[in-house]
C-alpha positions as CSV (number, residue, x, y, z in Angstrom):
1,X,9.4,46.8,-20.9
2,X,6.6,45.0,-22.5
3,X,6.8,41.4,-23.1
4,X,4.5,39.2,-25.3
5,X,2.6,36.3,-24.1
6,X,5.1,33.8,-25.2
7,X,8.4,35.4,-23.8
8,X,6.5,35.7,-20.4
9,X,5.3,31.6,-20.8
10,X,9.4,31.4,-21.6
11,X,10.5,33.2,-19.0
12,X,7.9,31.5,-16.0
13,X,8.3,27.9,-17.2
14,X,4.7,27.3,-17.9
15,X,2.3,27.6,-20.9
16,X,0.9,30.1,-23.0
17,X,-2.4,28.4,-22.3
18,X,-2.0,28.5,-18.7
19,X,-1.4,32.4,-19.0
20,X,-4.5,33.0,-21.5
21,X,-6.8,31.0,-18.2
22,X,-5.1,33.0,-15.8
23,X,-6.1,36.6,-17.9
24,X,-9.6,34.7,-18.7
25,X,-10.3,34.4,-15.0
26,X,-9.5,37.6,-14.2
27,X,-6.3,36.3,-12.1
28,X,-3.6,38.1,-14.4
29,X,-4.8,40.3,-17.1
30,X,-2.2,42.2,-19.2
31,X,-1.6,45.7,-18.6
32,X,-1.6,46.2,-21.6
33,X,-2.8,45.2,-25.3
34,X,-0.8,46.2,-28.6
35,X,-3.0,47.7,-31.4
36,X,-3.7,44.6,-32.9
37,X,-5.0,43.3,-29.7
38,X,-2.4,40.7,-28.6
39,X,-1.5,40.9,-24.8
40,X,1.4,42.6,-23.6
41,X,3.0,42.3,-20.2
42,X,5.0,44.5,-18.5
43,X,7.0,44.0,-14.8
44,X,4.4,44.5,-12.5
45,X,2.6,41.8,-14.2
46,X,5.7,39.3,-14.0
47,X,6.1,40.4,-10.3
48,X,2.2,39.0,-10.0
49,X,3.1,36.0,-11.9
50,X,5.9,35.1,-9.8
51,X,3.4,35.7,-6.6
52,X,1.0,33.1,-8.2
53,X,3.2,30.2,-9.4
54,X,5.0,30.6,-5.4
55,X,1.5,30.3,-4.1
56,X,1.0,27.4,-6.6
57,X,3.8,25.4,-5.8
58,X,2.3,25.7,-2.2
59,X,-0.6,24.1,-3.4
60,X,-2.9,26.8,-3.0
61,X,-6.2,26.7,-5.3
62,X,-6.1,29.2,-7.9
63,X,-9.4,31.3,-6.2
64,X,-7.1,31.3,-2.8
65,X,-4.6,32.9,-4.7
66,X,-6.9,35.4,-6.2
67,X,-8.2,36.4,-2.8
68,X,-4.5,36.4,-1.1
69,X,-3.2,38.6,-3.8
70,X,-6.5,41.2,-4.1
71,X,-6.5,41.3,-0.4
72,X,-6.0,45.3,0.0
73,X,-4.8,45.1,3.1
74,X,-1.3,42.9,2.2
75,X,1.7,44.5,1.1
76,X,4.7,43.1,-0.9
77,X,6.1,42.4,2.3
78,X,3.3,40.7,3.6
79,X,3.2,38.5,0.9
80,X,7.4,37.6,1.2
81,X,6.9,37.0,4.7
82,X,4.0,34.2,4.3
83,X,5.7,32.3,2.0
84,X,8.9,32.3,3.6
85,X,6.8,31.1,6.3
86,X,5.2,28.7,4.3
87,X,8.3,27.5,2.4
88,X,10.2,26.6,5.5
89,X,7.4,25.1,7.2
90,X,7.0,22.9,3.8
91,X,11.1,21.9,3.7
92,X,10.9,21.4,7.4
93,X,8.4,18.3,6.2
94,X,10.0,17.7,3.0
95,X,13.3,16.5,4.9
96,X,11.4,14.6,7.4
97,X,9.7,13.2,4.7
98,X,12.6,12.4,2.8
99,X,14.3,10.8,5.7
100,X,11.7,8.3,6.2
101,X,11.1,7.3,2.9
102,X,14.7,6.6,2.7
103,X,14.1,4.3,5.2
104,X,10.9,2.9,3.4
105,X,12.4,0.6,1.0
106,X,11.2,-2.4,3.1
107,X,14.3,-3.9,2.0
108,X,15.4,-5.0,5.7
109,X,17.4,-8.2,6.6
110,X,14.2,-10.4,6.6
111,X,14.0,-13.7,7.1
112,X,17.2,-14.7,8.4
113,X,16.1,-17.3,10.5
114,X,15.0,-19.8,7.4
115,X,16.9,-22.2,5.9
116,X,16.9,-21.7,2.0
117,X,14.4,-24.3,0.9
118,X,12.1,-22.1,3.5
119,X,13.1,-18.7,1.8
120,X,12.0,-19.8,-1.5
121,X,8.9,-20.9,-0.5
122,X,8.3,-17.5,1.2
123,X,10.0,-15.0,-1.4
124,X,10.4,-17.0,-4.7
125,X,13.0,-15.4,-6.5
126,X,12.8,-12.8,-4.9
127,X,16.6,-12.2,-2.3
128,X,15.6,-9.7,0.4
129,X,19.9,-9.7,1.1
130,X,20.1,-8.2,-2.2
131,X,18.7,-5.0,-0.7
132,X,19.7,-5.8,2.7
133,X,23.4,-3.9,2.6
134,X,21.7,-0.7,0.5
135,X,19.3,-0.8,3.0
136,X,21.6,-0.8,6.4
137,X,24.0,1.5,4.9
138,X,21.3,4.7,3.7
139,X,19.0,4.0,6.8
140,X,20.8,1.4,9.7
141,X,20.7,4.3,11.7
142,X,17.0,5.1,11.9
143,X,14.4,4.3,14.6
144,X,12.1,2.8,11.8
145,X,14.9,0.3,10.7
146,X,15.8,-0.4,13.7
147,X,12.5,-1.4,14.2
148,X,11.7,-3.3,11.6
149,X,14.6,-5.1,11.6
150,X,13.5,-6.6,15.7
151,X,10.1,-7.1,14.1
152,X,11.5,-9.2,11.1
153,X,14.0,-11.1,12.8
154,X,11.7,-12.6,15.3
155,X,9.9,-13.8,12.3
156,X,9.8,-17.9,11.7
157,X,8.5,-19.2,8.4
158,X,4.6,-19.2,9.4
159,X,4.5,-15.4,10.0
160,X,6.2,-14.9,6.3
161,X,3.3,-16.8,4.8
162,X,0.7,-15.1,6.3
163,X,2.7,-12.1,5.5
164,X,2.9,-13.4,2.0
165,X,-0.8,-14.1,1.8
166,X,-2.3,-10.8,3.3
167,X,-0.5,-9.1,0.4
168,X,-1.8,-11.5,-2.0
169,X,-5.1,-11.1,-0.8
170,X,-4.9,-7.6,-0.6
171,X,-3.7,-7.7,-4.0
172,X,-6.5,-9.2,-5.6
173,X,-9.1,-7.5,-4.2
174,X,-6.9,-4.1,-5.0
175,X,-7.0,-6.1,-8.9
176,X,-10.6,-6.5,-8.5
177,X,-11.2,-2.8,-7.9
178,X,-9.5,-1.7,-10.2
179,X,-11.4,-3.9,-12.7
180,X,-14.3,-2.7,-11.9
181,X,-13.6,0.9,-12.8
182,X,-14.0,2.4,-9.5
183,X,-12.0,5.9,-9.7
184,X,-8.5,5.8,-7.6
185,X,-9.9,8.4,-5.3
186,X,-13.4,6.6,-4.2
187,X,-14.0,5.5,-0.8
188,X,-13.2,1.8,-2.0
189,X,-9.8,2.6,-3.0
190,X,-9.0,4.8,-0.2
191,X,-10.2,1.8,2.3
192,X,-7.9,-0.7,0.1
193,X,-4.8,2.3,0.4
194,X,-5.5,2.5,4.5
195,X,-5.4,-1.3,4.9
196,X,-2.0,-1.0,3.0
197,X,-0.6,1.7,5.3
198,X,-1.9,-0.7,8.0
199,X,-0.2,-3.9,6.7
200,X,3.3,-2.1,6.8
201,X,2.9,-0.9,10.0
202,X,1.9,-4.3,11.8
203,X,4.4,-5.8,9.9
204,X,7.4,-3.8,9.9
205,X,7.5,-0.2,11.1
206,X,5.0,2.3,12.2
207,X,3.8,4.1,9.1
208,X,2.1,7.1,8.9
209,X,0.1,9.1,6.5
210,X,3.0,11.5,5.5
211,X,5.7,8.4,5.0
212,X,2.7,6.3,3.4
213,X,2.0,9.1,0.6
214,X,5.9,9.1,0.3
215,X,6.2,5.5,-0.2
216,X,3.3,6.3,-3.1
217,X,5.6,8.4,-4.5
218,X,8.5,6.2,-4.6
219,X,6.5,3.2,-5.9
220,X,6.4,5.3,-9.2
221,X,10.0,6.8,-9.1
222,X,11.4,3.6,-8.3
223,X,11.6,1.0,-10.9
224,X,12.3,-1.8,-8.8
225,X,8.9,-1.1,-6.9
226,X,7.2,0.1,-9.9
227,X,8.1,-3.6,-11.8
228,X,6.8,-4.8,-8.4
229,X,3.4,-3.4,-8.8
230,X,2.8,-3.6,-12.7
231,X,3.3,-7.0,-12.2
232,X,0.4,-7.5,-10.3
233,X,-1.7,-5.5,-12.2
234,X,-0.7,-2.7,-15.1
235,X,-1.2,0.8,-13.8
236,X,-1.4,0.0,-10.5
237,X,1.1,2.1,-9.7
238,X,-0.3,4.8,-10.3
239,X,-3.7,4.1,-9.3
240,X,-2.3,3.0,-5.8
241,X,-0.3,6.1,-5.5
242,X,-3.7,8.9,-6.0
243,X,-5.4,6.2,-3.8
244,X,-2.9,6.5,-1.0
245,X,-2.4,10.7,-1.6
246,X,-6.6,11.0,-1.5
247,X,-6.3,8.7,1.4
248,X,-4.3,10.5,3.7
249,X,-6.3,13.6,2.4
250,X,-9.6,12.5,3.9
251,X,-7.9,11.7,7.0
252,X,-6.2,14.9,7.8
């Protein structure tokens, strides 16, 4: 069968302008072109399509792909077997991942040798025990909580005030850089996005580059920790989240 440009964006989930780049650069080009010139597609192309957007969603560049897939020596099964490969490697991560970012809230039982004047003063109106039962339930049984919750406990009202004010002061100067139009990937931000990683692991748990970019990512799919950032400064969410992904990038 031949299928037009359209049906085969349909069909793959992505754009009809994405399909007329891929044929520009040469990286899937039609087999075939009806009389008045419009592409036409047929299943050899969709099973090259489907080899591209796998190799995509592995976040290879689009000239990797190109060379993977024009490699003479690779056959069908070649291919199938890397990405399995690939794919299982990248879910073995993903569930790592996902298990310390579950822990990640930071929502710990904090502070629970204050009185409540002294909790005010640290945390506002802010309650940490209003996270503290979500928190122990989903992730009570992980190394990092367990951790964090030692850390926190030990914790008297000085070392939650100079808690309080590194983030504050971090904050600011995060505000400041922002403010001065420095991209979210420059060497500035990327310092500022370490110095965060490093602030959560001498305060709470050991955090490393592949639960830091997670934590980025829940800062923007969480609302309570998205309302937490906007409030300092409007799209810092965001901004915070490319600085901490380009971050653990350039440390790889």
């Amino acid at each position: 069968m031949a299928y037009t440009v359209g049906k085969v964006a349909d069909l793959a989930g992505v754009t009809v302008r994405t399909l007329h780049h891929y044929d520009e650069i040469g990286l899937l080009s039609p087999s075939e072109r009806s009389h008045s010139g419009y592409r036409r597609y047929d299943d050899a192309d969709l099973e090259r399509l489907q080899q591209i957007l796998f190799y995509r969603e592995l976040g290879f560049s689009l000239e990797e792909i190109a060379a993977i897939l024009d490699d003479p020596q690779a056959e069908p099964a070649t291919h199938m077997r890397r990405q399995h490969e690939l794919l299982t490697g990248r879910i073995k991560r993903l569930q790592e991942m996902v298990t310390a970012i579950e822990f990640a809230m930071e929502a710990t039982k904090v502070g629970i040798n204050l009185t409540p004047e002294e909790r005010f003063e640290v945390f506002g109106d802010f309650d940490p025990d209003d996270h503290a039962e979500e928190a122990e339930q989903r992730w009570g049984g992980t190394d990092a909580y367990k951790e964090s919750s030692r850390r926190t406990a030990r914790y008297t009202k000085d070392d939650w005030l100079r808690h309080k004010q590194e983030n504050e002061d971090w904050g600011r100067r995060f505000t400041a850089l922002m403010d001065s139009g420095a991209a979210p990937d420059s060497p500035e931000a990327m310092d500022l996005a370490e110095e965060h990683r490093r602030l959560i692991s001498r305060w709470f748990y050991e955090c490393h580059y592949e639960i830091h970019t997670g934590l980025a990512d829940m800062y923007l799919a969480d609302p309570r920790f998205t309302a937490t950032y906007e409030a300092i400064h409007p799209g810092m969410t965001q901004y915070l989240n490319t600085a901490i992904h380009a971050n653990a990038i350039s440390r790889a």
